[in-house]
N, CA, C and O of each residue as an XYZ file, in Angstrom:
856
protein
N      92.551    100.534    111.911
C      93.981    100.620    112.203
C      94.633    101.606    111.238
O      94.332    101.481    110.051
N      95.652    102.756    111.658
C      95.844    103.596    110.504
C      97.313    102.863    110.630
O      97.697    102.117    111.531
N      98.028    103.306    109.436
C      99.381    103.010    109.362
C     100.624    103.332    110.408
O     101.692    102.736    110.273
N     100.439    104.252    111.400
C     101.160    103.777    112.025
C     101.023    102.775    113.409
O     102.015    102.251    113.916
N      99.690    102.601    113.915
C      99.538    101.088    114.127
C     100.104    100.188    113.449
O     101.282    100.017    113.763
N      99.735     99.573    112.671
C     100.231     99.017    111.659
C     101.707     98.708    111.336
O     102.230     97.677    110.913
N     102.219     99.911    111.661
C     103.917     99.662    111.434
C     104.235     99.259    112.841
O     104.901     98.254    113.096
N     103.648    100.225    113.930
C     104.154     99.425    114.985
C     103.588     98.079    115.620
O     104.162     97.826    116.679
N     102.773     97.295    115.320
C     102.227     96.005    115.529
C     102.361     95.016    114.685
O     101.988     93.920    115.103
N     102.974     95.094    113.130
C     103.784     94.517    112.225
C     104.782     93.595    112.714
O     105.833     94.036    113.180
N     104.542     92.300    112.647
C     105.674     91.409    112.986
C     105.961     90.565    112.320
O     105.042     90.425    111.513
N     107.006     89.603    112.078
C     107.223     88.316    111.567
C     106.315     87.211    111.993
O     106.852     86.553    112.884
N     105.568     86.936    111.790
C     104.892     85.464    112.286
C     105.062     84.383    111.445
O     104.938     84.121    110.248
N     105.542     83.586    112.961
C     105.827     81.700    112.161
C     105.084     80.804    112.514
O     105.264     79.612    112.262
N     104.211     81.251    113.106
C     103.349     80.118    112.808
C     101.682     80.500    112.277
O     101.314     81.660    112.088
N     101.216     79.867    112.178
C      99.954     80.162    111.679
C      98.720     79.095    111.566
O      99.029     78.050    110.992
N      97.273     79.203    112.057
C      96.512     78.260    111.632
C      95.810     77.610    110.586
O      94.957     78.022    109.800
N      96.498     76.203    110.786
C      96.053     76.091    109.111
C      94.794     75.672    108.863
O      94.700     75.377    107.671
N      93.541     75.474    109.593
C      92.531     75.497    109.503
C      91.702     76.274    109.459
O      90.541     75.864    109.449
N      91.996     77.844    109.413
C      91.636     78.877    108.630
C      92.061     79.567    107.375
O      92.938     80.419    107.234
N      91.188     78.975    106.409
C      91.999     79.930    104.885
C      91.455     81.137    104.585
O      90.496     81.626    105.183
N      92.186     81.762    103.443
C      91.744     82.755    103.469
C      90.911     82.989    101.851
O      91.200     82.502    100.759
N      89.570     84.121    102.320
C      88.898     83.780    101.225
C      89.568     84.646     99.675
O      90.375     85.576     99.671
N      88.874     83.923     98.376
C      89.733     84.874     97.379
C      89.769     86.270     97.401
O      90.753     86.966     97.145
N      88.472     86.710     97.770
C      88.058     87.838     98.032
C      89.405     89.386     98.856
O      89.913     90.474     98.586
N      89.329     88.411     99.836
C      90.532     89.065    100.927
C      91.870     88.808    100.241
O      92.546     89.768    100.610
N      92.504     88.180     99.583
C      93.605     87.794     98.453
C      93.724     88.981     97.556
O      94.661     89.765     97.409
N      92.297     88.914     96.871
C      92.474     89.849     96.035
C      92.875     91.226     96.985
O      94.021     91.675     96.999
N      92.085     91.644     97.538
C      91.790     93.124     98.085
C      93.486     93.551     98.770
O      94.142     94.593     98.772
N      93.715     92.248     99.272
C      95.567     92.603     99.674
C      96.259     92.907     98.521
O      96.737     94.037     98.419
N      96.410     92.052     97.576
C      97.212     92.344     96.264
C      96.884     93.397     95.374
O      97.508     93.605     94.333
N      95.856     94.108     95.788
C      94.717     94.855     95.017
C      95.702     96.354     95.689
O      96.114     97.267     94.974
N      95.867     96.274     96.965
C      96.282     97.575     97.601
C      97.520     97.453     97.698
O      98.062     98.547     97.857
N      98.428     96.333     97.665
C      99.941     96.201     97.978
C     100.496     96.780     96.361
O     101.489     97.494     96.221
N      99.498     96.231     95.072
C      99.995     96.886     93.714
C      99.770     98.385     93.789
O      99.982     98.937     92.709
N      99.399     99.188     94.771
C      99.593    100.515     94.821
C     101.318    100.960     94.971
O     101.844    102.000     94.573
N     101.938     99.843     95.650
C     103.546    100.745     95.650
C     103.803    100.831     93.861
O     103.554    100.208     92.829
N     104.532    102.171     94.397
C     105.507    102.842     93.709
C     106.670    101.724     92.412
O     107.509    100.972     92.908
N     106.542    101.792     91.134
C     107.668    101.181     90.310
C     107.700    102.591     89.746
O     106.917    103.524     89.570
N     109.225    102.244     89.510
C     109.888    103.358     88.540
C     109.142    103.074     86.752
O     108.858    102.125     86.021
N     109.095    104.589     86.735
C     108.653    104.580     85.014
C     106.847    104.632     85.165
O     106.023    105.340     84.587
N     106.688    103.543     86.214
C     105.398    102.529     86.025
C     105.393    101.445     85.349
O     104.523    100.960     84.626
N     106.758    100.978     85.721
C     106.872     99.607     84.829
C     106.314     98.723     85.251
O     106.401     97.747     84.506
N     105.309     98.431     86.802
C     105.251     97.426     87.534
C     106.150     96.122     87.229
O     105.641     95.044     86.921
N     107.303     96.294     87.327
C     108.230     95.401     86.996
C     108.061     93.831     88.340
O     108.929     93.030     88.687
N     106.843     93.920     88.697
C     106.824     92.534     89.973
C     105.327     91.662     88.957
O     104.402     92.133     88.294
N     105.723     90.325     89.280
C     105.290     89.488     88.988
C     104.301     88.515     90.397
O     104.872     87.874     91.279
N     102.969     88.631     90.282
C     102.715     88.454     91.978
C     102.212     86.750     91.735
O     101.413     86.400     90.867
N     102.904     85.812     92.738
C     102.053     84.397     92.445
C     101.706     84.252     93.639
O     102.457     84.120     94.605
N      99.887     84.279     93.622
C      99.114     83.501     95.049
C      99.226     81.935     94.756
O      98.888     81.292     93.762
N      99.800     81.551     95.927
C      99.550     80.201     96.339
C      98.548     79.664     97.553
O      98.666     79.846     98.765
N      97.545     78.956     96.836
C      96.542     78.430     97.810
C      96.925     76.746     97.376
O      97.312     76.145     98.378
N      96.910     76.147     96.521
C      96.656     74.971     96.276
C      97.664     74.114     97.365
O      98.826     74.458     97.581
N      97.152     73.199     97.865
C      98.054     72.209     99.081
C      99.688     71.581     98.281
O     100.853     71.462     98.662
N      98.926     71.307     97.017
C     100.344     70.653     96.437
C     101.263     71.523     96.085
O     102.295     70.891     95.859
N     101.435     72.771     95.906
C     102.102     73.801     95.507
C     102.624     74.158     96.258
O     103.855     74.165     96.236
N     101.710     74.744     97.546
C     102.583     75.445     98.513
C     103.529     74.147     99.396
O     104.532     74.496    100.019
N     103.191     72.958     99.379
C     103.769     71.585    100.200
C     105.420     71.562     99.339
O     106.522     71.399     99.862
N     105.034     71.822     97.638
C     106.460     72.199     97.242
C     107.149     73.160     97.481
O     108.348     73.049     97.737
N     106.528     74.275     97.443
C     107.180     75.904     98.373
C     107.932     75.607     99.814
O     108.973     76.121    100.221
N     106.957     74.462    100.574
C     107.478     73.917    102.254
C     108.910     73.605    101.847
O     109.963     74.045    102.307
N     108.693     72.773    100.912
C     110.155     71.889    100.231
C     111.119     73.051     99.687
O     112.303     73.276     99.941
N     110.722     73.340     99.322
C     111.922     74.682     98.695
C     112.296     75.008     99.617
O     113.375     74.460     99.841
N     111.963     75.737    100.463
C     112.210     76.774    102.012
C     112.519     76.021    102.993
O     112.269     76.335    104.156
N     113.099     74.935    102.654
C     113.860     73.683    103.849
C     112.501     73.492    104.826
O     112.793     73.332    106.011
N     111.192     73.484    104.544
C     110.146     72.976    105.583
C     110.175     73.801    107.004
O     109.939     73.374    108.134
N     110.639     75.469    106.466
C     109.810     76.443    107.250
C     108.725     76.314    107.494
O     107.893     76.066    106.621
N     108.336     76.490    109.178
C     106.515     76.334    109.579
C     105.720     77.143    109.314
O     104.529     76.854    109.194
N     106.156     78.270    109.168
C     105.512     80.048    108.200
C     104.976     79.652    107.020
O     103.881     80.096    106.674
N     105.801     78.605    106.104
C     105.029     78.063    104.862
C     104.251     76.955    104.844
O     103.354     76.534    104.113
N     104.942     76.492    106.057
C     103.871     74.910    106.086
C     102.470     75.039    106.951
O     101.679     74.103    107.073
N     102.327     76.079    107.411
C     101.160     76.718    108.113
C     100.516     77.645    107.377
O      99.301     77.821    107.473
N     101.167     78.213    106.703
C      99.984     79.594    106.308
C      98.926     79.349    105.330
O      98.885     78.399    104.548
N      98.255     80.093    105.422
C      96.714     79.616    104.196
C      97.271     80.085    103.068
O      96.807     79.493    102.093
N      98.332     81.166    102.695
C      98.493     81.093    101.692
C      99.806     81.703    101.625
O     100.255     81.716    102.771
N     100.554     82.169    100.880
C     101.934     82.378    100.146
C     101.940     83.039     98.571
O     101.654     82.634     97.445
N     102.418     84.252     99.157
C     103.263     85.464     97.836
C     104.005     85.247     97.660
O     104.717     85.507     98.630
N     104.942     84.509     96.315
C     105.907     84.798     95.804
C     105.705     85.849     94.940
O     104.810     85.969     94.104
N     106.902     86.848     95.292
C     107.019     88.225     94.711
C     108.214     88.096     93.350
O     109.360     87.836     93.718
N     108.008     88.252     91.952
C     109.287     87.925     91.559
C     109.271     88.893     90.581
O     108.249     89.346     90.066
N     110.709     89.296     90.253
C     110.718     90.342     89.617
C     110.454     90.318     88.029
O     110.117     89.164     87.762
N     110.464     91.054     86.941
C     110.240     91.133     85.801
C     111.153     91.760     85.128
O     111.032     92.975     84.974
N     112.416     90.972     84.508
C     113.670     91.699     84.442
C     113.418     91.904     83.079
O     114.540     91.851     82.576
N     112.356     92.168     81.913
C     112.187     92.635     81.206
C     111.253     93.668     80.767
O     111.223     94.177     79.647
N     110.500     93.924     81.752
C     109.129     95.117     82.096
C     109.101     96.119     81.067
O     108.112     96.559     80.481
N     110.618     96.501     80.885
C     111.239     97.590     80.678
C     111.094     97.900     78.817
O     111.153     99.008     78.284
N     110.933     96.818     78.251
C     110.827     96.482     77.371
C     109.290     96.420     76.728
O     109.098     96.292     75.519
N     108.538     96.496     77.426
C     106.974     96.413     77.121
C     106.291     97.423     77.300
O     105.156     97.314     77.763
N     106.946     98.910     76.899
C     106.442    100.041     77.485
C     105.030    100.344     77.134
O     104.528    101.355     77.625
N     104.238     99.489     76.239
C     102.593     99.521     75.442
C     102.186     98.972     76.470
O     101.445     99.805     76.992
N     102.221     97.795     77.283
C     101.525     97.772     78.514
C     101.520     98.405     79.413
O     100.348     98.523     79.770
N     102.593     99.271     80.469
C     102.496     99.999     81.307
C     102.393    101.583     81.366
O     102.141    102.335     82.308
N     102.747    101.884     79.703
C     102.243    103.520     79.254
C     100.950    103.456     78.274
O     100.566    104.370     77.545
N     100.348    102.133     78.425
C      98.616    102.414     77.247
C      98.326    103.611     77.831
O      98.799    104.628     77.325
N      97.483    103.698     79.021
C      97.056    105.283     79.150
C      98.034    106.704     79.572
O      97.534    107.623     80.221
N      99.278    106.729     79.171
C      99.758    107.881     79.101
C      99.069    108.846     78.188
O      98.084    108.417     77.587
N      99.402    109.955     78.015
C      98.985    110.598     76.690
C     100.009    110.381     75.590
O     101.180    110.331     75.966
N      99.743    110.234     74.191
C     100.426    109.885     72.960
C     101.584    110.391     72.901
O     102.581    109.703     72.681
N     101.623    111.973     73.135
C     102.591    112.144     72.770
C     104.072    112.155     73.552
O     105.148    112.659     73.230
N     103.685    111.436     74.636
C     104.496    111.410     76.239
C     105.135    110.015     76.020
O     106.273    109.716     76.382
N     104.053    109.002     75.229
C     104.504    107.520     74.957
C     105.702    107.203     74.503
O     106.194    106.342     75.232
N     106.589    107.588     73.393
C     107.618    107.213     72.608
C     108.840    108.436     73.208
O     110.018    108.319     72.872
N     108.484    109.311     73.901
C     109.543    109.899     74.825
C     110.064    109.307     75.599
O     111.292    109.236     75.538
N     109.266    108.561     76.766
C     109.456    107.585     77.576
C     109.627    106.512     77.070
O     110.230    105.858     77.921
N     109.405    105.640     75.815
C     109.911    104.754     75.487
C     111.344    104.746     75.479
O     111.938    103.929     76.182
N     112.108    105.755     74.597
C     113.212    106.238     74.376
C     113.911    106.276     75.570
O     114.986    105.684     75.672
N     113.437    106.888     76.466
C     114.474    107.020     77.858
C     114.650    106.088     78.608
O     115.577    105.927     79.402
N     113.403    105.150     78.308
C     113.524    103.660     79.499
C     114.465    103.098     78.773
O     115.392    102.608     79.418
N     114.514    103.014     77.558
C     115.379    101.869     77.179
C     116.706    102.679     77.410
O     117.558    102.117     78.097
N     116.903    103.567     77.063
C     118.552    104.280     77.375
C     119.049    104.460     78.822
O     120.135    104.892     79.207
N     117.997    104.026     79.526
C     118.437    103.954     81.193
C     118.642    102.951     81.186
O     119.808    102.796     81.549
N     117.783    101.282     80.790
C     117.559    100.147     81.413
C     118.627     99.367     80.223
O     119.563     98.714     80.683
N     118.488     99.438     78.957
C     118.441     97.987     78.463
C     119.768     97.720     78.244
O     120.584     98.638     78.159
N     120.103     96.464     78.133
C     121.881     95.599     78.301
C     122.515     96.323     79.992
O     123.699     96.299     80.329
N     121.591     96.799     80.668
C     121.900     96.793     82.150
C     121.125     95.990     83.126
O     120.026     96.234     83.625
N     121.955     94.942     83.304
C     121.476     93.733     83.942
C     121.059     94.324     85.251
O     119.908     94.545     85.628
N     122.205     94.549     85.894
C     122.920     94.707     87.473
C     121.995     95.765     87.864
O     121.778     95.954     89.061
N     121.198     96.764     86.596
C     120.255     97.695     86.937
C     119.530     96.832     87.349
O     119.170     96.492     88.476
N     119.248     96.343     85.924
C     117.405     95.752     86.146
C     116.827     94.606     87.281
O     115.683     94.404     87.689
N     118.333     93.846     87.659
C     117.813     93.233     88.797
C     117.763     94.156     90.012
O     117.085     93.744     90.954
N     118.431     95.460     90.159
C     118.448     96.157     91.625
C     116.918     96.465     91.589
O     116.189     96.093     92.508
N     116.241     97.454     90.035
C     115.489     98.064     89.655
C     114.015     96.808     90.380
O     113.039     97.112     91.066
N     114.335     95.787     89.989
C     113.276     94.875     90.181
C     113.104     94.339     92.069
O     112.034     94.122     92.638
N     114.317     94.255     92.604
C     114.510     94.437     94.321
C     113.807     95.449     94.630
O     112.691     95.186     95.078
N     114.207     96.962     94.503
C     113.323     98.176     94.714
C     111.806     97.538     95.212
O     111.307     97.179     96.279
N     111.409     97.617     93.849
C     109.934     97.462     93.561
C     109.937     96.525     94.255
O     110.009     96.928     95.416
N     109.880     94.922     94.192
C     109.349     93.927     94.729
C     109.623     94.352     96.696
O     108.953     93.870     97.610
N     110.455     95.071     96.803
C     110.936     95.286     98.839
C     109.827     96.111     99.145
O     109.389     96.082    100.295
N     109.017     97.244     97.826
C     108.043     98.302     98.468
C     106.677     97.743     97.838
O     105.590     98.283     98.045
N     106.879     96.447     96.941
C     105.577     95.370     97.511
C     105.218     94.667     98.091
O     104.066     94.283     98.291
N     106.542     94.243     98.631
C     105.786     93.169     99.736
C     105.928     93.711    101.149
O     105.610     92.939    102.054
N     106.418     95.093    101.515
C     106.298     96.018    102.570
C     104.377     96.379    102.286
O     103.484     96.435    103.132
N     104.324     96.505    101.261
C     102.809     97.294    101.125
C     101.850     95.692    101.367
O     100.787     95.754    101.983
N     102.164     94.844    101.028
C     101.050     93.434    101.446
C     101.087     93.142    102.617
O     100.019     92.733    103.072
N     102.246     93.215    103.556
C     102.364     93.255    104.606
C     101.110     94.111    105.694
O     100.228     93.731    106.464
N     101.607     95.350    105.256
C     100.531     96.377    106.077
C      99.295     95.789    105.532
O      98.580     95.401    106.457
N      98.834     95.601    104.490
C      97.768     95.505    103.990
C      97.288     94.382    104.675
O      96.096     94.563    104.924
N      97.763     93.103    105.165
C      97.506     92.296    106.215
C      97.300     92.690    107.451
O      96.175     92.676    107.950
N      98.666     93.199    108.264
C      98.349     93.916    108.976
C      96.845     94.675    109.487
O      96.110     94.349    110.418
N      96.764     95.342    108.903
C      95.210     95.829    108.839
C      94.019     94.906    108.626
O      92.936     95.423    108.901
N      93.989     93.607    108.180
C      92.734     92.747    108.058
C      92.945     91.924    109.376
O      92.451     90.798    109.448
N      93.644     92.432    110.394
C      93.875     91.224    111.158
C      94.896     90.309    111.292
O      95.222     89.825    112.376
N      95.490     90.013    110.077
C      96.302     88.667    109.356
C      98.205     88.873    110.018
O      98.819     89.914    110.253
N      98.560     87.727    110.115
C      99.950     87.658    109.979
C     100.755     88.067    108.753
O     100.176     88.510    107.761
N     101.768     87.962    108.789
C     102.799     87.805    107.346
C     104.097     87.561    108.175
O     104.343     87.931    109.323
N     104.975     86.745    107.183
C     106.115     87.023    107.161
C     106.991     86.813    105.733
O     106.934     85.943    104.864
N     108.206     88.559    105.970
C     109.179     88.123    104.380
C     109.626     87.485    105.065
O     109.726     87.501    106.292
N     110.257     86.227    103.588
C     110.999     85.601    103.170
C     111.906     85.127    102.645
O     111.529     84.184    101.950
N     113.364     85.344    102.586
C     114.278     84.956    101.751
C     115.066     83.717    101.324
O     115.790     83.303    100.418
N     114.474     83.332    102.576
C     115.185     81.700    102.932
C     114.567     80.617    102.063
O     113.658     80.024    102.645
N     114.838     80.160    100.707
C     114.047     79.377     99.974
C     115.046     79.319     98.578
O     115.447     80.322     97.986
N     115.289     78.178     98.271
C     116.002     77.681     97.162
C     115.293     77.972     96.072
O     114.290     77.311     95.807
N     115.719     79.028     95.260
C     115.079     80.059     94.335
C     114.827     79.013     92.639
O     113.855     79.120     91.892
N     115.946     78.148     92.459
C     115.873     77.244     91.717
C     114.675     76.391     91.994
O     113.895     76.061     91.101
N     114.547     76.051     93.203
C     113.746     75.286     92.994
C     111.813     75.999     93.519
O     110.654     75.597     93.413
N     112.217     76.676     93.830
C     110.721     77.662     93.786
C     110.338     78.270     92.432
O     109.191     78.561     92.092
N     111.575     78.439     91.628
C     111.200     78.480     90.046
C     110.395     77.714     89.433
O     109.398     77.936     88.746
N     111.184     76.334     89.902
C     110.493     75.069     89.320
C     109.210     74.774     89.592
O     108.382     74.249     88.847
N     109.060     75.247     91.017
C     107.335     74.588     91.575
C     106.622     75.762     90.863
O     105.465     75.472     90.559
N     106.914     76.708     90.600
C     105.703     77.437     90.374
C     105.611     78.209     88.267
O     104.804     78.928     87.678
N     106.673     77.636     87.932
C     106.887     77.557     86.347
C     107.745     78.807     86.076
O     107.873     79.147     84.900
N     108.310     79.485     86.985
C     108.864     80.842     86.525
C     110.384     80.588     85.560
O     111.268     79.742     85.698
N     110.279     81.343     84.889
C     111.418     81.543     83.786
C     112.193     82.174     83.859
O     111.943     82.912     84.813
N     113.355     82.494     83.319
C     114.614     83.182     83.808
C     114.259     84.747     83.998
O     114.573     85.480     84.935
N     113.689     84.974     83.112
C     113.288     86.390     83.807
C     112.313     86.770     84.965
O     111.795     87.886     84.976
N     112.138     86.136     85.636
C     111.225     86.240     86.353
C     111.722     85.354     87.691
O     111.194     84.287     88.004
N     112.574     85.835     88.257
C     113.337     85.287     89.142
C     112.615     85.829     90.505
O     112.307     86.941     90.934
N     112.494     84.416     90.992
C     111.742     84.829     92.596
C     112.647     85.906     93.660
O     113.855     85.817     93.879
N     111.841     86.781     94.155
C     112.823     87.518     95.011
C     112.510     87.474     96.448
O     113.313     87.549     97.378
N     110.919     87.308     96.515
C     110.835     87.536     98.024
C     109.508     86.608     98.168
O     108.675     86.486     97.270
N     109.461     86.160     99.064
C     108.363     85.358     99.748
C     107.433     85.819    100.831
O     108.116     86.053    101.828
N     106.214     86.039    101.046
C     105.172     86.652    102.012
C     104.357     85.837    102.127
O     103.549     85.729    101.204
N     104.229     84.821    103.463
C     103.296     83.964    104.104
C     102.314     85.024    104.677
O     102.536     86.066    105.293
N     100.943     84.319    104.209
C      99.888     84.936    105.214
C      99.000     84.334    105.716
O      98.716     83.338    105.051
N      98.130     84.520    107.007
C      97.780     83.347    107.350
C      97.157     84.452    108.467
O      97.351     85.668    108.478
N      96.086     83.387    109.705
C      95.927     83.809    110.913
C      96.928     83.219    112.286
O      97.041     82.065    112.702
N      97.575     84.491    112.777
C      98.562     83.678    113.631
C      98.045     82.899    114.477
O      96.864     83.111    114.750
N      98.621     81.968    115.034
C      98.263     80.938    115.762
C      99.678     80.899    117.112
O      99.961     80.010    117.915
N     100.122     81.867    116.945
C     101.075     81.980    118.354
C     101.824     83.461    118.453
O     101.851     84.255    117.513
N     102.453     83.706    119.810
C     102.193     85.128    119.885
C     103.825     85.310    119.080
O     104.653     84.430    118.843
N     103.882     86.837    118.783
C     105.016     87.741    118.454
C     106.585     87.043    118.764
O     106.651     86.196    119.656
N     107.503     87.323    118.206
C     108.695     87.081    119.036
C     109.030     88.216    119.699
O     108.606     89.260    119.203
N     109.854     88.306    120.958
C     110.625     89.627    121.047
C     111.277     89.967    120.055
O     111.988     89.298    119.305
N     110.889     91.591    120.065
C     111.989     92.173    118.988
C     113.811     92.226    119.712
O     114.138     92.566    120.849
N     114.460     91.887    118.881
C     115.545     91.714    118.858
C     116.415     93.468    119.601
O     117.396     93.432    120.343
N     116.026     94.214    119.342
C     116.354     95.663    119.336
C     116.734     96.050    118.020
O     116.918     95.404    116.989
N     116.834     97.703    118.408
C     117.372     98.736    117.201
C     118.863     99.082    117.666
O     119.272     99.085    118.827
N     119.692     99.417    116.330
C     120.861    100.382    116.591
C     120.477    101.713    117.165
O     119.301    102.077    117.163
N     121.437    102.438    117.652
C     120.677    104.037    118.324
C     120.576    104.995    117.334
O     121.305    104.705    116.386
N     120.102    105.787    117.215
C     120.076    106.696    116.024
C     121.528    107.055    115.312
O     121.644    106.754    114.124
N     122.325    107.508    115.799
C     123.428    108.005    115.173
C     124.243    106.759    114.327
O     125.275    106.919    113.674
N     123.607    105.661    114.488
C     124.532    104.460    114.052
C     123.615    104.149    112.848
O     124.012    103.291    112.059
N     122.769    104.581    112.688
C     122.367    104.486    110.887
C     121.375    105.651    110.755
O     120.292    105.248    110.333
N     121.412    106.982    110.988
C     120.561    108.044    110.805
C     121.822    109.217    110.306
O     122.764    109.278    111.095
N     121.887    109.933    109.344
C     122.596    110.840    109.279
C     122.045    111.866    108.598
O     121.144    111.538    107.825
N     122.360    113.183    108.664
C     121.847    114.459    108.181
C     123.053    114.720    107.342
O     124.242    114.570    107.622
N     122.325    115.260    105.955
C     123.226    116.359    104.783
C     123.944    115.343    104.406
O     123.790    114.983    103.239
N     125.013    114.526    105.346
C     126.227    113.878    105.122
C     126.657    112.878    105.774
O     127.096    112.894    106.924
N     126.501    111.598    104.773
C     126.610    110.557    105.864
C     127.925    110.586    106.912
O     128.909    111.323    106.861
N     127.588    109.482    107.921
C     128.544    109.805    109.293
C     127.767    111.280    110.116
O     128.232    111.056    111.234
N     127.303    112.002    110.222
C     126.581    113.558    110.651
C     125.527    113.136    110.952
O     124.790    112.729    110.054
N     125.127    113.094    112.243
C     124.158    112.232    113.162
C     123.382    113.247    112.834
O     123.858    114.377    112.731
N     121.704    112.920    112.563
C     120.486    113.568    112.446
C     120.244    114.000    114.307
O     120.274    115.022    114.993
N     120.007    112.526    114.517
C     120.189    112.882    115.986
C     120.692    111.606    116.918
O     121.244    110.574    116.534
N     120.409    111.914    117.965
C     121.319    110.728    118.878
C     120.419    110.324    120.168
O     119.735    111.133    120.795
N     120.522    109.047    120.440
C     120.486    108.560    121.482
C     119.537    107.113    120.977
O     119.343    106.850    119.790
N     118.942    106.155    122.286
C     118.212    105.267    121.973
C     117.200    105.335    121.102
O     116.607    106.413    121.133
N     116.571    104.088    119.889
C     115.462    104.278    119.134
C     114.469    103.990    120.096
O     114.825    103.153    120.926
N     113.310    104.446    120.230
C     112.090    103.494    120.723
C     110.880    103.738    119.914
O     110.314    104.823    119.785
N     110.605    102.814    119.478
C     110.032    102.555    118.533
C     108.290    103.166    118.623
O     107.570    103.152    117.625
N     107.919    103.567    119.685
C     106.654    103.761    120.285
C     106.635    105.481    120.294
O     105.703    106.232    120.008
N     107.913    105.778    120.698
C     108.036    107.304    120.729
C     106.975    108.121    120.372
O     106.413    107.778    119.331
N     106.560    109.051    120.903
C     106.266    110.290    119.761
C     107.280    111.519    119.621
O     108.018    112.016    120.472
N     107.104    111.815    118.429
C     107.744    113.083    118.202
C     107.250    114.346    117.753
O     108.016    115.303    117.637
């Protein structure tokens, strides 16, 4: 399947069989290729928690008001951000070259630090173009997914030990579906969120279809 399969056969799935799990192996190899997106700096500012264990994810069910996406799937990504990354530049610049290290130290912190409102957008970024990348990466083994936002963040803190910095942002069930697609809902037409040079200045116009070629 190349990626744009992939984007176009990509769906939300809610349900899933729970008598197929998935092995660590295939866990890893998703999280293995979804940590290829893009963080600024290279801070990998995302924090990734696999959930397999029954009692964990049964509290995740509980968090997420007893969504069937969580109460079905073999397993569950919480994606959460790392609102201090920024700060640990010896872990994510060890292999820079030396003398590149304390340049970039200097500038991360004069971009990032006592900027909250950054570091949580900074940490959305990243965690939206990781769990877009685990997605496909399912996608391609076969597997379902669906994001998640719907889940009492307090208390998904709690089930899974996260600390204030490390605030859950997004949720990715995966699993083998066990029922078909929903209809897609539709798209706006191009000119209603596409613009050239200047927003409002339609790139182009008329219906999206998603299958198109161009």
């Amino acid at each position: 399947m190349d990626v744009r399969q992939a984007l176009l056969h990509r769906r939300a799935r809610h349900r899933f069989d729970p008598d197929r799990p998935l092995d660590d192996g295939l866990l890893r190899r998703l999280v293995a290729r979804a940590r290829l997106a893009p963080t600024s700096f290279n801070m990998q500012n995302v924090h990734w928690v696999v959930v397999t264990d029954p009692e964990v994810r049964r509290a995740l069910w509980e968090a997420s008001w007893r969504q069937e996406q969580v109460g079905t799937a073999a397993a569950v990504v919480v994606l959460a951000g790392d609102l201090t990354a920024h700060r640990r530049t010896d872990r994510f610049l060890r292999h820079a070259p030396e003398a590149a290290r304390a340049k970039l130290h200097d500038m991360i912190q004069g971009i990032y630090e006592g900027k909250d409102r950054l570091l949580r957008d900074e940490a959305c970024r990243s965690v939206g173009l990781a769990g877009m990348s685990l997605m496909l990466a399912a996608e391609e083994e076969g597997l379902g997914s669906c994001p998640m936002i719907g889940f009492d963040p307090e208390a998904v803190s709690e089930s899974l030990g996260l600390d204030e910095d490390h605030p859950p942002l997004l949720m990715v069930t995966l699993g083998h579906p066990s029922d078909a697609p929903r209809p897609r809902l539709g798209f706006l037409d191009w000119e209603e969120c596409v613009s050239r040079d200047r927003f409002g200045v339609p790139a182009w116009t008329g219906p999206f279809v998603p299958e198109e070629e161009v």
